[in-house]
N, C-alpha and C positions, 0 to 999 in steps of 0.2 A: 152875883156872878159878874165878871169883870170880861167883858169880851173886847177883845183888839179891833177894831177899824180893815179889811181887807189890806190896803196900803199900806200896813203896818206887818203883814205878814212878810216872811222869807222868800225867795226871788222863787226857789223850786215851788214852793207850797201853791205863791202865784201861781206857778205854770199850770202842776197839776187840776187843781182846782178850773182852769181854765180848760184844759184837756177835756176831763170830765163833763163841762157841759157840753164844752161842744159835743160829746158823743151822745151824749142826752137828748142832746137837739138833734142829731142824726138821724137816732133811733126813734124819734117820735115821730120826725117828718116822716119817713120812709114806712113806717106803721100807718100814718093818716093817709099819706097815698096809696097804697095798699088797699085800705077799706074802701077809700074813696072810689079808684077805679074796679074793687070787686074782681080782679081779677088776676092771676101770674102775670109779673112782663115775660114776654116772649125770649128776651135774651136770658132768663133763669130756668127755661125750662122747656125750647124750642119744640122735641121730639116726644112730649108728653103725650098730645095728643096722639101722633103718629102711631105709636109702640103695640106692636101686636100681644094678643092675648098670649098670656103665658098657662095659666092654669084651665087645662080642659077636662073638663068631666066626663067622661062616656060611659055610658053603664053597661056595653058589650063590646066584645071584640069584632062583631059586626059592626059596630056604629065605628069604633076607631078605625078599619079598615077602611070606612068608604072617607071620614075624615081625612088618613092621609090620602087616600089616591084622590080628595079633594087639592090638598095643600101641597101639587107635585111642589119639587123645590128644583125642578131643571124645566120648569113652561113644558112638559108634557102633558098634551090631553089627558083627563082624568076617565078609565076604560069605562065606558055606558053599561057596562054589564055588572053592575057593581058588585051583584048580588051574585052570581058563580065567583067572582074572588074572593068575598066570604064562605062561601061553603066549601070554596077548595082549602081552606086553611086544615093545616093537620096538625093535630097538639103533639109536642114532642114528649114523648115516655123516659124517662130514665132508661137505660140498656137492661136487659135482666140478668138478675145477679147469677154467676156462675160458682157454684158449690164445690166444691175440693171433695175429693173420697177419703173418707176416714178409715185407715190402714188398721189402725191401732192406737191402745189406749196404755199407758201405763201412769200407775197410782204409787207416790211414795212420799207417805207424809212429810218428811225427814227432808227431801232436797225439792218437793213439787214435784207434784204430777205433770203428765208431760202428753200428746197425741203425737201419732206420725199419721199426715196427709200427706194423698197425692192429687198434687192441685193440675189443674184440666191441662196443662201444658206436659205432663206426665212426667214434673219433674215432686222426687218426695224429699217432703221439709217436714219437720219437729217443730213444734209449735208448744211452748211454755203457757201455762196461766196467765193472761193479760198481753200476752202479744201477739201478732197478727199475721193474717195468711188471706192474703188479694185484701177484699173487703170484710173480712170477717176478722173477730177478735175474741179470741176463747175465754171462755167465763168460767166454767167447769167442768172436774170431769170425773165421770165414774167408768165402771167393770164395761166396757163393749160401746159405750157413749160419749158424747163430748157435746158441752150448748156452747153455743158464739152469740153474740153480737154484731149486727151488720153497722154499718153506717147509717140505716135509719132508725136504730134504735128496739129493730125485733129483733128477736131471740130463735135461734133456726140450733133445730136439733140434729146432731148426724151421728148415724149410728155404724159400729165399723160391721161388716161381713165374712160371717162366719166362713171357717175353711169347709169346702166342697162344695157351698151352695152359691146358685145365682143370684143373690137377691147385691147388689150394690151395697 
């Protein structure tokens, strides 16, 4: 194998070849000083230390209440009474679902069966197979009956009311 003398090589190849170690050399020093002092410089990484905790764990909604009224974010005293700010907390319920009166039922294989409600604003809408009326969504429907689907995924039955009687 016949190898060239460096001085023998092309002006760029020079260069590169040159480029290269110096990066070589860069990147070793700056690795040895590294190990050597053990530690980040300061200019790479100033507010490392500083940086508040991001991920908090609390296993109750007691502990994270008295954590934030720990951590006011406007230098408010945090209230001494920690413990009635936790038991004053009240869980919020979804609203409760308001059911339509089922007027009537009609069945016709041939174009779809179909109900007529009257929804609590006492206005009355028809309501086809798979479409909806407030939160409820008709699923089927038989002789005096009709099932829906709410938005949480139960099935609520309503039955319409015969003529003469009180029953809803």
């Amino acid at each position: 194998m016949n190898r060239l003398d460096w001085r023998e090589w092309p002006v760029h190849t020079q260069f590169a070849a040159a480029a290269l170690a110096l990066s070589i050399l860069v990147a070793l020093t700056s690795t040895w000083r590294a190990f050597r002092n053990d530690t980040v410089p300061d200019d790479v990484l100033p507010a490392a230390s500083t940086a508040p905790r991001i991920i908090i764990n609390i296993p109750d909604d007691a502990g994270a209440l008295r954590d934030a009224a720990n951590r006011s974010p406007f230098d408010i005293t945090p209230p001494s009474n920690a413990t009635q700010l936790t038991s004053s907390v009240v869980q919020q319920n979804a609203p409760p679902l308001v059911r339509p009166r089922l007027a009537g039922t009609a069945i016709d294989p041939q174009s779809g069966s179909f109900v007529v409600v009257e929804t609590p604003e006492g206005r009355i809408q028809l309501v086809r197979i798979g479409e909806r009326t407030g939160e409820l969504r008709l699923r089927s429907v038989s002789v005096g009956e009709a099932v829906f689907d709410d938005v949480r995924g139960n099935r609520i039955t309503l039955k319409a009311s015969r003529p003469g009687s009180d029953q809803p």
